[in-house]
C-alpha positions in Angstrom: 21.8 29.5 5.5 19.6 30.9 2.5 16.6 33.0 4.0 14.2 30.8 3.0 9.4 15.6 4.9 8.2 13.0 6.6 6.2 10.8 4.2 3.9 11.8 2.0 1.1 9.4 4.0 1.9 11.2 7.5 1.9 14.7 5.1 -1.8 13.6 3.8 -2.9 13.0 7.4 -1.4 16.2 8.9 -3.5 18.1 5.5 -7.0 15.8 6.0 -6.8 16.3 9.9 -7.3 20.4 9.2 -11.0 21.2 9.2 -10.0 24.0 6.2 -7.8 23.9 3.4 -4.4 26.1 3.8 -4.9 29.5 2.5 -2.2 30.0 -0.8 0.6 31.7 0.9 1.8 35.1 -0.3 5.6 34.1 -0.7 7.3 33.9 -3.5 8.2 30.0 -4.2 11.9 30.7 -3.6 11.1 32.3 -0.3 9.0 29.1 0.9 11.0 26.6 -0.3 14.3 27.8 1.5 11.9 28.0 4.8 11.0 24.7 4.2 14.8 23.2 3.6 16.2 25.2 6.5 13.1 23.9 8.7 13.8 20.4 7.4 18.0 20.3 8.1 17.1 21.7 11.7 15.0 18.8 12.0 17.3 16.1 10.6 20.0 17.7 12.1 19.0 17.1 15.3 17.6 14.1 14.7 21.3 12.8 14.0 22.4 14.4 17.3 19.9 12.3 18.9 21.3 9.2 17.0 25.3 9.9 18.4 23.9 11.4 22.0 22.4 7.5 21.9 25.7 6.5 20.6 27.6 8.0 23.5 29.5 10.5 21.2 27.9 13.6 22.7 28.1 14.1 26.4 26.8 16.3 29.0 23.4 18.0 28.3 22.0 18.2 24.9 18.8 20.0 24.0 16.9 18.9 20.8 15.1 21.9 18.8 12.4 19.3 17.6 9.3 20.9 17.3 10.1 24.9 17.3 11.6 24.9 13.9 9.5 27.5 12.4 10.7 29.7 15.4 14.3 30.9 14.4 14.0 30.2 11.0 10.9 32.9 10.9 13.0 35.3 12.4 16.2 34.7 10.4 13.8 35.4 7.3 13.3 38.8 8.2 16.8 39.7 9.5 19.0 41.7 8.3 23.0 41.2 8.3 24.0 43.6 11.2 21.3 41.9 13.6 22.5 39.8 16.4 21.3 36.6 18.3 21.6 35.1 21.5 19.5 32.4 23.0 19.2 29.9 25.9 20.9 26.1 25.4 18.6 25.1 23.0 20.4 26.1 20.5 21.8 24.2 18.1 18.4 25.4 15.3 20.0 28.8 16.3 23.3 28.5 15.2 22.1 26.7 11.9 19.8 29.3 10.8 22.4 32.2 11.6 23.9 29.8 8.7 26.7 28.4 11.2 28.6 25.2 9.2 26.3 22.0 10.5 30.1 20.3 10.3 31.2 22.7 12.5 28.2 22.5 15.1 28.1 18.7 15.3 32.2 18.5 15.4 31.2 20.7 19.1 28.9 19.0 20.5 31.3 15.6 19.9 33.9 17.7 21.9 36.3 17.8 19.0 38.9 20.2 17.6 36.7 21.1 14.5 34.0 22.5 16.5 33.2 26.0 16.7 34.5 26.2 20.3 37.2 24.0 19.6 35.7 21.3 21.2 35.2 23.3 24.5 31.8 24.8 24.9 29.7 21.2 23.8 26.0 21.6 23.0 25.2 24.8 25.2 28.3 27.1 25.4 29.3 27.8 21.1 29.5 31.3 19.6 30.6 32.8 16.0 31.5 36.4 15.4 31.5 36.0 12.1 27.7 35.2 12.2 27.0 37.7 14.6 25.8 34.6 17.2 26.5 34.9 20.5 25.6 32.1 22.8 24.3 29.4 23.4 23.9 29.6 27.4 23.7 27.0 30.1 22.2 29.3 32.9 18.0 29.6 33.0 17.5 33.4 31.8 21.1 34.6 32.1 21.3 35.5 28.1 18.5 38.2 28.7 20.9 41.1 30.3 23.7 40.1 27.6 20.9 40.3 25.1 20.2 43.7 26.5 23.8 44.6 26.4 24.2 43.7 22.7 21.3 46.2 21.8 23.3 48.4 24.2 25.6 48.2 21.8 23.8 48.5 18.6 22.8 52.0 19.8 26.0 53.0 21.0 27.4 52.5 17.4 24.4 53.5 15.6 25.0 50.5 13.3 20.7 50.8 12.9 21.6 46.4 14.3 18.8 44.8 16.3 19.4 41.5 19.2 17.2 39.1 19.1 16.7 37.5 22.0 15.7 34.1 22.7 14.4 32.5 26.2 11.6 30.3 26.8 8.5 30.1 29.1 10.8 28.6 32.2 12.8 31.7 32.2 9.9 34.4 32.1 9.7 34.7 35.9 13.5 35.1 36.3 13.9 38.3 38.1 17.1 39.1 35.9 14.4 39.3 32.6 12.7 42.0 34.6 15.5 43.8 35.4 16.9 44.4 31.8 12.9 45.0 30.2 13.1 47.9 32.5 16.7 48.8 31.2 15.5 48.2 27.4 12.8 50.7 28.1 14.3 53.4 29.8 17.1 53.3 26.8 15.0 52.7 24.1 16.7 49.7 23.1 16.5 47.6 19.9 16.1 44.3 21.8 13.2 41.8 20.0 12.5 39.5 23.2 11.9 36.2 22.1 10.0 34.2 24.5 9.8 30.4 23.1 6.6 28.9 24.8 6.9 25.7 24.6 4.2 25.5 27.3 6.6 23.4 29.9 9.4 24.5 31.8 11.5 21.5 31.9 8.9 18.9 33.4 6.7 21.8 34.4 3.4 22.8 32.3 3.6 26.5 32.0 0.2 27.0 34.2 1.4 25.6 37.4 4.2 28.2 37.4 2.7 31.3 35.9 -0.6 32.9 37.3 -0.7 34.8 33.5 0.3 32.4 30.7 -0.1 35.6 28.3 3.6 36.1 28.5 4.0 38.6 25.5 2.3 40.9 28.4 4.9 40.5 30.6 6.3 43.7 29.5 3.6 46.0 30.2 4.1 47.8 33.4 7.4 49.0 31.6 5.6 50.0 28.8 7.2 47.2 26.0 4.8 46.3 23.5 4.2 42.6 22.7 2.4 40.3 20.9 1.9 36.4 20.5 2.8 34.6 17.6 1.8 31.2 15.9 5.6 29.8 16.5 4.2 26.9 14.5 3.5 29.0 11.3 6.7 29.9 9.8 5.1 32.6 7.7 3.1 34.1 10.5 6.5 34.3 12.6 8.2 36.1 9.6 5.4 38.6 9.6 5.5 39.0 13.3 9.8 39.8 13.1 9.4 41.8 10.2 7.2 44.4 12.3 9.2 43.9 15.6 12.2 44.0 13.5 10.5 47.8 12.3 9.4 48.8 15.8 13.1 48.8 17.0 14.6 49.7 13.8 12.7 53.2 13.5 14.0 53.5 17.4 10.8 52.5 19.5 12.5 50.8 22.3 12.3 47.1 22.5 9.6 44.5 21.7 7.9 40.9 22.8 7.4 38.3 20.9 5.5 35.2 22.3 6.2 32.4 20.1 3.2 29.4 21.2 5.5 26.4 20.2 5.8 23.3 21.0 8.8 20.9 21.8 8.2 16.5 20.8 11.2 15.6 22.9 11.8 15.9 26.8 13.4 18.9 27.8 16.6 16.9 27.4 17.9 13.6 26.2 18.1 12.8 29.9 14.0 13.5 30.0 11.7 11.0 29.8 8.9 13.3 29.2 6.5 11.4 31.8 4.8 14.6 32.7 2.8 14.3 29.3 0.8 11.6 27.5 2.0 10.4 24.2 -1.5 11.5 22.5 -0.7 15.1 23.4 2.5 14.6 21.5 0.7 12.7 18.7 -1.6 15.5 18.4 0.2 18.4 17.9 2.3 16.8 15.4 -0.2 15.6 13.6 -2.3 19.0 13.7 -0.1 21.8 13.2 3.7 20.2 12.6 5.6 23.6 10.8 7.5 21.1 8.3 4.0 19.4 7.2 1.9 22.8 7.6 4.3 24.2 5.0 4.6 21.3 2.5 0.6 21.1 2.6 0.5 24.8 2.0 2.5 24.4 -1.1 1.1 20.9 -2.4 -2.1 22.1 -2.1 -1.4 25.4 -3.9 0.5 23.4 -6.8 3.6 25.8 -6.2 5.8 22.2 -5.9 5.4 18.3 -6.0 6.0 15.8 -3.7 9.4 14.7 -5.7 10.5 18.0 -4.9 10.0 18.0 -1.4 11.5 14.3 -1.0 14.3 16.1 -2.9 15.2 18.6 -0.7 15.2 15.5 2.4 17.5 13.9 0.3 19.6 16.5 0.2 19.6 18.1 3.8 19.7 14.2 5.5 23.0 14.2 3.4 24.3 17.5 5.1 23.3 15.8 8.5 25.2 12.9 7.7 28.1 14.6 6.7 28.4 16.5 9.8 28.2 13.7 11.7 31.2 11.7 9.6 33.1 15.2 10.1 32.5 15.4 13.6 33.5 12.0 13.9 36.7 12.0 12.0 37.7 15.3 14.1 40.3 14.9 16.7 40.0 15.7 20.0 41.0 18.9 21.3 45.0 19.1 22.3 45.7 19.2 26.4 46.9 22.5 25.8 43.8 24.2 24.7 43.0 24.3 28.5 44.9 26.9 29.0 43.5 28.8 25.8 40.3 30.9 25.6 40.6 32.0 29.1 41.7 35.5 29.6 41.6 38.4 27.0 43.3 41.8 27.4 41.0 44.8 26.6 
């Protein structure tokens, strides 16, 4: 995926709805643009997942990224190619910004031999070496130690490789996260924590299960610098990696990022999303929406014209489509591939 619309109406409401007019932004328009197309295919992406999750064609669990776009795509902006990621099972935005084939992601979630699990792992459980992604995890806070272990790794080889990684605001009080800050700090890890607060754990608003909802704090009694983040800013987020990125580079230890982010669908497709009202919903996506914050920013600065923009829908609601006629046309995985995958010999 390079580093890097609704309609133009709900665009022009998102853009009158802001008491000031979006400063210019200091990217160049190439940058911008391919933040706004990678934004935009994570977002139609999933939409079509939604669409054959409806359909029947995915099963299990399946966690729409909806929302948090400006999250991984921010931090994919300012990576470099030796980095590493690993997140939680919402992770299909993930694997698309570590510029994973969308064919290939949407053949795994169908359960079919063209995924990048072969059909095995389904929406939470997909890797690729060859993008230096790793997971993609079903159990709450259980990426965090592997995380750790990956910047374990980095420094072992000296490969000057950072691991970001993601969790979210339901895993902060997991006593396994605590356990490997304290291991990032006394090895001076390059680990970027991630923490995605999308301000409800599952069905739980983040202030009936956290006595501090300043989470990027969470590392201070072992010393780890954090900060919080406008996750809905995908500039802002860049500019937060690129100094995290820098703190762990220069061998600092590890760093928090709080990205305050939002999610439009239940925690699930099984989630009705009862524990909210459809005006809270309404409001953030009409306020601060990363697709529409960016296309206002560069509408209003003339840097590119609404043709443009509906281009680059045109053209990343194609990809979607594809993938979803690929995943389709994929066979299922043979009988035999039960027997595969299970047991390596170091």
């Amino acid at each position: 995926m390079a580093k890097s619309p609704k309609s133009s109406q709900a665009r022009s409401g998102a853009r009158s709805s802001r008491a000031k007019k979006p400063a210019a932004p200091k990217e160049s328009l190439e940058n911008l643009k391919a933040y706004y197309r990678n934004m935009l295919l994570i977002r139609r992406f999933e939409e079509k997942a939604g669409q054959l999750y409806g359909m029947g064609l995915i099963g299990g669990f399946c966690h729409l990224y909806i929302g948090q776009e400006a999250v991984v795509v921010g931090m994919q902006a300012a990576a470099e190619p030796q980095d590493t990621v690993i997140t939680s099972y919402r992770d299909h935005g993930h694997m698309l910004a570590c510029d994973m084939d969308p064919k290939g992601v949407m053949a795994e979630l169908t359960g079919r031999r063209g995924g990048y699990s072969k059909g095995k792992g389904g929406s939470m459980h997909m890797f690729s070496r060859e993008k230096n992604f790793f997971g993609g995890h079903g159990i709450v806070g259980g990426q965090v130690p592997l995380g750790t272990g990956l910047a374990f790794a980095h420094k072992y080889k000296g490969d000057g490789g950072v691991c970001m990684t993601y969790f979210g605001d339901g895993a902060v009080n997991q006593g396994q996260v605590y356990e490997s800050f304290n291991m990032a700090a006394i090895w001076s890890l390059p680990v970027i924590y991630v923490i995605e607060n999308n301000k409800y754990g599952m069905g739980t608003a983040i202030e009936r299960t956290s006595v501090s909802t300043e989470l990027h704090n969470r590392g201070a009694a072992h010393g780890i610098p954090g900060e919080p983040v406008d996750g809905m800013d995908v500039i802002a987020v860049k500019q937060a990696a690129e100094k995290a990125l820098k703190h762990c580079r220069d061998g600092k230890g590890p760093y928090i990022l709080e990205m305050k982010t939002y999610r439009y669908r239940g925690h699930s497709m099984s989630d009705p999303a009862k524990y909210r009202s459809k005006e809270e919903v309404q409001k953030v996506r009409r306020e601060t929406d990363p697709i529409d914050m960016l296309a206002s920013k560069m509408l209003d600065a003339k840097m590119v014209t609404e043709d443009e923009l509906k281009a680059i829908d045109k053209e990343v609601k194609a990809l979607a489509n594809e993938a979803a006629e690929f995943a389709q046309q994929s066979p299922e995985p043979d009988e035999s591939e039960l027997w595969t995958d299970v047991l390596v010999e170091a």
